[in-house]
ROVEX-363805 format. One record per residue (C-alpha): x, y, z. Coordinates in steps of 0.25 Angstrom, whole numbers, plus 5000, padded with zeros to 4 digits. Example, Ala and Ser with C-alpha at 12.3 -4.5 7.8 and 13.67 -1.06 7.14 Angstrom:
2
504949825031
505549965029
***
This chain:
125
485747205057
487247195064
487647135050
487347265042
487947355052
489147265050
489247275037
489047425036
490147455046
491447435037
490647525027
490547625038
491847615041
492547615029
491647735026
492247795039
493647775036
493347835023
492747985029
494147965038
495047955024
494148065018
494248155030
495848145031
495748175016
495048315020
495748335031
497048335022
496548415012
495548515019
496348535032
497748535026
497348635018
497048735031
497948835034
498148755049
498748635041
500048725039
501048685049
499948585057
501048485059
502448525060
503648405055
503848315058
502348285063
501648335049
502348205045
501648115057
500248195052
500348145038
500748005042
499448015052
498448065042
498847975031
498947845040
497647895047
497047905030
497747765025
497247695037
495847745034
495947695019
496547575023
495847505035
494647595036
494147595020
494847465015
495847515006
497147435003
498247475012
499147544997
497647594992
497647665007
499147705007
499147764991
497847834994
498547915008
499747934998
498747994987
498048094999
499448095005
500048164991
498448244988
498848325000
500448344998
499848414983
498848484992
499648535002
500548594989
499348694987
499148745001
499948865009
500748815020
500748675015
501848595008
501748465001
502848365004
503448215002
503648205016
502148225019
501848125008
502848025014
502148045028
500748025022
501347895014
501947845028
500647865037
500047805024
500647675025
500547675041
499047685041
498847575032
499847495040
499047525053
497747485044
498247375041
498747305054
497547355059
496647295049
497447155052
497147145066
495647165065
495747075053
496546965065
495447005076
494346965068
***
């Protein structure tokens, strides 16, 4: 019995990781649609959001579902750009490169983290 339990964990998990990816996905798009979203951060700290948020989303993709470290960061560049356009549509809100550049950064630094993580577990065992 411990065998099976052992093997449905990492299912579990990666099924886990992927309701976290889904519930920043919603997060972005439902809550930064809200009227509080106007003005929650004020620069230079909407900046240190976005990298937060998308390292928090590629570090997900990455170490928790499995997804190579360029799938993870292409996929946090594609949701990065989705909610730049989105935010075009909504009052109060403006899209920018800066923001896109932040999301690209925090990006890269979560799969960073996954990775050197993932290497010393990989080393421990």
């Amino acid at each position: 019995m411990p065998s099976a339990v052992l093997t449905l964990m990492p299912k579990f998990l990666r099924l886990l990781a992927a309701l976290a990816a889904l519930a920043i996905v919603l997060g972005l798009f439902i809550g930064g649609a809200q009227p509080y979203a106007v003005g929650l951060f004020t620069p230079p700290w909407d900046k240190v959001a976005h990298a937060t948020v998308f390292a928090g989303f590629a570090f997900i993709l990455h170490a928790g579902i499995g997804w190579r470290w360029g799938w993870a960061v292409l996929a946090a560049l594609a949701l990065g750009s989705a909610d730049e356009l989105h935010q075009i549509f909504l009052p109060g809100r403006q899209a920018g490169f800066d923001d896109l550049a932040a999301d690209l950064i925090g990006a890269a630094l979560g799969v960073l983290l996954a990775s050197i993580l993932k290497q010393q577990i990989r080393a421990r065992l």
